[in-house]
N, C-alpha and C positions, 0 to 999 in steps of 0.2 A: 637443810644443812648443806653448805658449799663446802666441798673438799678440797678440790682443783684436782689436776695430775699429779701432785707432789704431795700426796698426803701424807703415804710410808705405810707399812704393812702393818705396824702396831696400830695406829690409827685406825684404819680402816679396821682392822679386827676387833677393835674398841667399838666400832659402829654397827658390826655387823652382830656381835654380842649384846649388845642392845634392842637390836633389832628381831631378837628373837631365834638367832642362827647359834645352834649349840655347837656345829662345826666351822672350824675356818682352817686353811692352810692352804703354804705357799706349794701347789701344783707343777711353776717350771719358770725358772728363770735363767734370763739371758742377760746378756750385756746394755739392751736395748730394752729388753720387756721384763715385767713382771703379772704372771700367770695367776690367779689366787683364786679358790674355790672355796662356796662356802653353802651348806646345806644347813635343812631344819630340824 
């Protein structure tokens, strides 16, 4: 699956829920970054 850097947090949390990851969330954001952790 190709995401690129633009995927967005929904997304990625759509892939990582898939992926088996019963946790996900947004850790620390800034104006430049986006921090996101995601456990099993």
């Amino acid at each position: 699956m190709v995401l690129g850097a633009q995927a967005g947090e929904a997304r990625l949390a759509d892939v990582f829920r898939k992926a088996g990851f019963s946790h996900f969330r947004r850790a620390l954001a800034t104006p430049f970054n986006l921090i996101l952790e995601a456990r099993l």
